[in-house]
TORKOL-4160 file (C-alpha; in steps of 0.2 Angstrom, whole numbers, padded with zeros to 4 digits, m for minus):
218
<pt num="1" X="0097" Y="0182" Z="m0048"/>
<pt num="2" X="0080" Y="0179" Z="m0041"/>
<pt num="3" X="0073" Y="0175" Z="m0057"/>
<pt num="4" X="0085" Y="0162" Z="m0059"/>
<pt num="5" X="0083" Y="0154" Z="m0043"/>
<pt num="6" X="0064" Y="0156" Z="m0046"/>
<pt num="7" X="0067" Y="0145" Z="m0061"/>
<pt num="8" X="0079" Y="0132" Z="m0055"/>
<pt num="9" X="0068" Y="0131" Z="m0040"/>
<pt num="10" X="0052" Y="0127" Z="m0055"/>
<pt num="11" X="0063" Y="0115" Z="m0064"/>
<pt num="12" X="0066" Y="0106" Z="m0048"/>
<pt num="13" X="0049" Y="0105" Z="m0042"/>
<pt num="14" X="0042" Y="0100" Z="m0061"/>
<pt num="15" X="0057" Y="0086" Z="m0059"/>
<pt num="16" X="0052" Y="0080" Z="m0043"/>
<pt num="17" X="0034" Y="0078" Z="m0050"/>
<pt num="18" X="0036" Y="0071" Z="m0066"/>
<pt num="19" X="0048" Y="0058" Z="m0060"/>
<pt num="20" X="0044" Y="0040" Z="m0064"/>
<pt num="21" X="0052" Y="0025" Z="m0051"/>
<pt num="22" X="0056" Y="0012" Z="m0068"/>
<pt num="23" X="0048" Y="m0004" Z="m0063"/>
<pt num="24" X="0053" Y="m0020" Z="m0074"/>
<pt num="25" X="0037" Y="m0025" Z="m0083"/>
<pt num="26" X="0043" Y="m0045" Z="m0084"/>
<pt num="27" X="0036" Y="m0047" Z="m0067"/>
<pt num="28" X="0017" Y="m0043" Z="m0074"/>
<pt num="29" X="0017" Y="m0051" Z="m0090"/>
<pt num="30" X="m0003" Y="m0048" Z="m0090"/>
<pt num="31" X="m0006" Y="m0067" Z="m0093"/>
<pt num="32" X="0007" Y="m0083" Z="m0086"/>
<pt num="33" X="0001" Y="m0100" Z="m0079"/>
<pt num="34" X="0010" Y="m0097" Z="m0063"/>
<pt num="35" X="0004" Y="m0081" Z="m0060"/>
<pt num="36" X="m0001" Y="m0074" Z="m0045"/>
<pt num="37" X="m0015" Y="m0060" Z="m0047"/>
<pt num="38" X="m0019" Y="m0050" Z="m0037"/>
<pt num="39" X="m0031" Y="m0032" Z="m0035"/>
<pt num="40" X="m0027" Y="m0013" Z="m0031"/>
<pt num="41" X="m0044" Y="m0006" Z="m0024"/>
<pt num="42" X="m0045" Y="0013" Z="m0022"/>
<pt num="43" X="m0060" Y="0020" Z="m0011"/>
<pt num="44" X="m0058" Y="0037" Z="m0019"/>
<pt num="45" X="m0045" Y="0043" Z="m0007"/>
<pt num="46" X="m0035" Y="0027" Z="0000"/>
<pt num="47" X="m0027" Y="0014" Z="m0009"/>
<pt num="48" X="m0026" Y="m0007" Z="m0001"/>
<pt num="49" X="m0020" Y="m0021" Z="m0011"/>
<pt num="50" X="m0029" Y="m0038" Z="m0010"/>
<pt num="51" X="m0018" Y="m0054" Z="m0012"/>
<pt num="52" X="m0023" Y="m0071" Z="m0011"/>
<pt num="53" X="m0019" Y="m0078" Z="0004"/>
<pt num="54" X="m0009" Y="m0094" Z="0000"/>
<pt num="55" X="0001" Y="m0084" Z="m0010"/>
<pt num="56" X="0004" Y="m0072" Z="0006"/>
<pt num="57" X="0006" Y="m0088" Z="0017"/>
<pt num="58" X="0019" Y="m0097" Z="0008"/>
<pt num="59" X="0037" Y="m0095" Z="0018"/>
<pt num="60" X="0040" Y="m0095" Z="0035"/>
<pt num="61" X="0040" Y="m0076" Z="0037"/>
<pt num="62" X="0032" Y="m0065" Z="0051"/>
<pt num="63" X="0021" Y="m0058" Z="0037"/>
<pt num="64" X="0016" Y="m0077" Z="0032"/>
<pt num="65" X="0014" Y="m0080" Z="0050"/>
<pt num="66" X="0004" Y="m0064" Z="0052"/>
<pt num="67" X="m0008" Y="m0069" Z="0039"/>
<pt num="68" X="m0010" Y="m0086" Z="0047"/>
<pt num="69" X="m0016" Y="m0078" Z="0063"/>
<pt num="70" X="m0031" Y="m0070" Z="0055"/>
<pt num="71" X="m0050" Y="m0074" Z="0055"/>
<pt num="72" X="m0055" Y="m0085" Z="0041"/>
<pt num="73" X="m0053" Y="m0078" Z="0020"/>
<pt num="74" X="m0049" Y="m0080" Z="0004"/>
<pt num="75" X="m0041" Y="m0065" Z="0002"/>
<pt num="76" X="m0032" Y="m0055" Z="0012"/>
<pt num="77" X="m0033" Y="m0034" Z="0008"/>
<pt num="78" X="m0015" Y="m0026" Z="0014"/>
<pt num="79" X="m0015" Y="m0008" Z="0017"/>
<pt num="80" X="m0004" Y="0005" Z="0027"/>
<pt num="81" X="m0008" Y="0022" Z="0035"/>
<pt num="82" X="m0005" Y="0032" Z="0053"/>
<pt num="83" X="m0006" Y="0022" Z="0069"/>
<pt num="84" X="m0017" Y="0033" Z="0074"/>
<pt num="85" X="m0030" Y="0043" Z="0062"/>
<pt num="86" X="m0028" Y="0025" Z="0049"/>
<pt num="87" X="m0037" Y="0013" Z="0066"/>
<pt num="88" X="m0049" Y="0028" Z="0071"/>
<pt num="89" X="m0067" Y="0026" Z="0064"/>
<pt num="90" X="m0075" Y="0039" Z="0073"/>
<pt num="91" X="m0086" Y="0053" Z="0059"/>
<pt num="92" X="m0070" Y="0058" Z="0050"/>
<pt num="93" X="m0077" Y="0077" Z="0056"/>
<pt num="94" X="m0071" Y="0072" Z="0073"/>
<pt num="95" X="m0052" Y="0067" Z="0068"/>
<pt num="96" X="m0049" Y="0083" Z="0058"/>
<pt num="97" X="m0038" Y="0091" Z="0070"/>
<pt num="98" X="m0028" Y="0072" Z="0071"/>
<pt num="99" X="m0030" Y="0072" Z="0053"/>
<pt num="100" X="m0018" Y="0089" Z="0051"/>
<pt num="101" X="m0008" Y="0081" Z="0068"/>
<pt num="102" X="m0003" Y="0063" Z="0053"/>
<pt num="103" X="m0002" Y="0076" Z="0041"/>
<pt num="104" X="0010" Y="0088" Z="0046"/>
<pt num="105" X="0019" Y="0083" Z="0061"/>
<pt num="106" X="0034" Y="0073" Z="0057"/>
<pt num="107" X="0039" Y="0055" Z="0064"/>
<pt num="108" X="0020" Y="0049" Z="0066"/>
<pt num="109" X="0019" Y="0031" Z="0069"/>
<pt num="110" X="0012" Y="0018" Z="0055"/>
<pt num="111" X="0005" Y="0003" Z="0055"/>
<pt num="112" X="0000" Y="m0010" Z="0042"/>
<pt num="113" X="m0016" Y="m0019" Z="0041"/>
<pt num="114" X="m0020" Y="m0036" Z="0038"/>
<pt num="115" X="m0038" Y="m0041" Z="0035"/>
<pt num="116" X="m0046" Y="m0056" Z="0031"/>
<pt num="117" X="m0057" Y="m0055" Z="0015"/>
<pt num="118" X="m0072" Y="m0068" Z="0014"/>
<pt num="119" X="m0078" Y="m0061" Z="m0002"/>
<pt num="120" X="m0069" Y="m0062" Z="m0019"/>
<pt num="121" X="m0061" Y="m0043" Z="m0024"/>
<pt num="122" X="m0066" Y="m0050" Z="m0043"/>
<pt num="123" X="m0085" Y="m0048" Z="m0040"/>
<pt num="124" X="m0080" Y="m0027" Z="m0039"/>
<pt num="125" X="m0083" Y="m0019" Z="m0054"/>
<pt num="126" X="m0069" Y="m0010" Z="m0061"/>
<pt num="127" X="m0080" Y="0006" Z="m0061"/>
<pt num="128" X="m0079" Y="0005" Z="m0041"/>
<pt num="129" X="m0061" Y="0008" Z="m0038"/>
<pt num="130" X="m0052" Y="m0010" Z="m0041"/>
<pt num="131" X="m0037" Y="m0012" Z="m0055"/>
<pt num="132" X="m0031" Y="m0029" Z="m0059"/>
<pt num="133" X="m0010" Y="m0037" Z="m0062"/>
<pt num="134" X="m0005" Y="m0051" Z="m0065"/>
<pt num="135" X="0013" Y="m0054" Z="m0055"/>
<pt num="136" X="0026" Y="m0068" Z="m0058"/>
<pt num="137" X="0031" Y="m0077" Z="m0045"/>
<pt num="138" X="0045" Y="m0067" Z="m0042"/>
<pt num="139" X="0034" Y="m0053" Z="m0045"/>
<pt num="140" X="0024" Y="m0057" Z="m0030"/>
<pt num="141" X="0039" Y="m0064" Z="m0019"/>
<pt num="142" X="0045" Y="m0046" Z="m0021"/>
<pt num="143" X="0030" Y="m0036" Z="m0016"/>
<pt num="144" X="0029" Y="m0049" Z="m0002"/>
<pt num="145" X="0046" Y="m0043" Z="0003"/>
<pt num="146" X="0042" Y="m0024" Z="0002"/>
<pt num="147" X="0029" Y="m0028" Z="0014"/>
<pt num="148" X="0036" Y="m0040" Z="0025"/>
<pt num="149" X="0052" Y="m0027" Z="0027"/>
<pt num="150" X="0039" Y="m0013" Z="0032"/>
<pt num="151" X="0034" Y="m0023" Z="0048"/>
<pt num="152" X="0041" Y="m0019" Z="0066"/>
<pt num="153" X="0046" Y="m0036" Z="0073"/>
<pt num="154" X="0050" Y="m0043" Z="0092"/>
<pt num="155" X="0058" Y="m0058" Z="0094"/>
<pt num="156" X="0056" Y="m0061" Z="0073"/>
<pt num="157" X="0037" Y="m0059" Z="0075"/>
<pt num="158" X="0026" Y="m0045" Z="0068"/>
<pt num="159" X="0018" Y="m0035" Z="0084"/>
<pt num="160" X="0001" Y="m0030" Z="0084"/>
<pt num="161" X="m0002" Y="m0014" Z="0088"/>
<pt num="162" X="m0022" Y="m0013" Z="0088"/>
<pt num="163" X="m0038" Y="m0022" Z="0087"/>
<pt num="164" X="m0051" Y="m0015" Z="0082"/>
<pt num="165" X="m0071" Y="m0022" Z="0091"/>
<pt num="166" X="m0080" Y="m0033" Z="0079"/>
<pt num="167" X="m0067" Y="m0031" Z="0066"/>
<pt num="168" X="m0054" Y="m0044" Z="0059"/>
<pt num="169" X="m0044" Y="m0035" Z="0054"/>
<pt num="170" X="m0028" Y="m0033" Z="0064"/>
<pt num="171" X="m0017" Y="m0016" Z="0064"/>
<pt num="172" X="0005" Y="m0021" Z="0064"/>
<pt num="173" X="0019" Y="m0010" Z="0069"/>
<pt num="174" X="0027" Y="m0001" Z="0054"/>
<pt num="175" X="0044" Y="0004" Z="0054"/>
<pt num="176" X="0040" Y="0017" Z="0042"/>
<pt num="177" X="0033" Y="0037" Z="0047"/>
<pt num="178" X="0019" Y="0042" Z="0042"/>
<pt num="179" X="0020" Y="0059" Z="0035"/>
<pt num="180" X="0011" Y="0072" Z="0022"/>
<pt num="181" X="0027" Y="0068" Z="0013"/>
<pt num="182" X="0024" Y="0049" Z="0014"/>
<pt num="183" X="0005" Y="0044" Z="0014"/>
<pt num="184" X="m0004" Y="0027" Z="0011"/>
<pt num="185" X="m0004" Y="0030" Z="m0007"/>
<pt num="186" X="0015" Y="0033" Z="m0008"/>
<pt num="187" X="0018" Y="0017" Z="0002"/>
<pt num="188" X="0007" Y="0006" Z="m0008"/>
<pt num="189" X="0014" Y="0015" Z="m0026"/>
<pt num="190" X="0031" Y="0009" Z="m0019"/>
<pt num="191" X="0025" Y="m0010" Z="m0015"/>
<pt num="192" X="0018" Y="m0010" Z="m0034"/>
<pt num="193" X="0036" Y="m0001" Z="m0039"/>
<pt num="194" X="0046" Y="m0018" Z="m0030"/>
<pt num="195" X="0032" Y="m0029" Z="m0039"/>
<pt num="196" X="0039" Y="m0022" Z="m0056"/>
<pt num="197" X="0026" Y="m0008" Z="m0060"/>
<pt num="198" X="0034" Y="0010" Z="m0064"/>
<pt num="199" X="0025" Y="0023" Z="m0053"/>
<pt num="200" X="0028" Y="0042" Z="m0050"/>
<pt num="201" X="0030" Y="0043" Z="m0032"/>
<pt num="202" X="0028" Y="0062" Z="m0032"/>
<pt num="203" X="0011" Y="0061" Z="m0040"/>
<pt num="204" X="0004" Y="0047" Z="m0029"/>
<pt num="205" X="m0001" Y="0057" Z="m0014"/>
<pt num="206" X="m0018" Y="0054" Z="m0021"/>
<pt num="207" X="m0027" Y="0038" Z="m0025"/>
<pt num="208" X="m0030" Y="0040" Z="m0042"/>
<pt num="209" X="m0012" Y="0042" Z="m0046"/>
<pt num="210" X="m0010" Y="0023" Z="m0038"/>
<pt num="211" X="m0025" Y="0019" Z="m0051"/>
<pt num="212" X="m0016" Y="0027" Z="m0066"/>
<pt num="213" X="0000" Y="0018" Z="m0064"/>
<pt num="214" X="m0007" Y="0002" Z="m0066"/>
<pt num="215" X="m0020" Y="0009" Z="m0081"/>
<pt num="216" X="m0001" Y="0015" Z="m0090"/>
<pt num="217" X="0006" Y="m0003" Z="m0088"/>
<pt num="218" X="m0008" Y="m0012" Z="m0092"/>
């Protein structure tokens, strides 16, 4: 009997993390004349997205008029993580003990950051972390959505919940929880899955995982 739950319990576990989210691959065709492109850049251990602003802008949407607000770019790189541990830039050897707090304690708060690129993401090598897809428009208007319904709002407005000194980047409620369970990597796996790209969500607790699902569709 205990073997058999032992197995079933396996089979589970290898199902869970095998599973692949089906994305629908007309919404990256690779090459289009309308098409929005736009970056997944991994620093080893957390994954952003950078989008060209117009594209973000366009609507009238608290994400678009989140966007507006910011400092002057091109670009803007979108990226999610723990109110907390993600704003914190003190020597990450100070923050371990919050580190394990966003890990393992359920219900942590999140935020999403917006931040101003004046430099084009194109000029990073590929060897340095940064993957390329082309999106439809309705590609993009989708990933737009994903992002847009991940932000608190007040009144129909995105609230900021911190500033960093000397930064431009700005930090915005999250309705979503930030958990060992649901990590930055997960969240941006599942904007790319509402842009069209298949991911494995169980697998993308790590970076490279984010990386690899693009590598796979394109």
């Amino acid at each position: 009997m205990r073997a058999l739950i032992f197995a079933a319990l396996l089979g589970a576990a290898a199902a869970i993390w095998t599973w692949t989210a089906p994305g629908d691959p007309a919404l990256f065709p690779g090459q289009a004349p309308d098409g929005v492109e736009i970056h997944v850049l991994d620093n080893g251990f957390h994954t952003d997205i950078a989008v060209p602003r117009a594209a973000l802008e366009a609507g009238t949407g608290p994400l678009a008029q989140a966007s507006r607000a910011l400092g002057p770019g091109a670009w803007v790189r979108i990226g999610w993580g723990d109110a907390r541990f993600y704003v914190d830039q003190s020597p990450i050897g100070d923050r371990l003990p919050d580190g394990a707090r966003a890990f393992f304690r359920p219900g942590n708060a999140s935020v999403i950051m917006l931040d101003p690129e004046p430099r084009d993401p194109r000029l990073l090598p590929a060897e340095d972390g940064r993957r390329t897809l082309v999106l439809t428009p309705q590609g993009f208007k989708r990933l737009r959505d994903r992002v847009e319904g991940s932000l608190a709002l007040r009144d129909g407005h995105a609230v900021i919940a911190a500033v960093r000194p000397g930064d431009d980047s700005r930090f915005f409620a999250s309705t979503e929880h930030f958990s060992i369970l649901h990590l930055c990597n997960h969240w941006v796996a599942g904007v790319l899955n509402a842009a069209g790209l298949p991911v494995r969500p169980a697998r993308a607790i790590v970076s490279s995982e984010v990386i690899a699902s693009v590598d796979r569709a394109t």
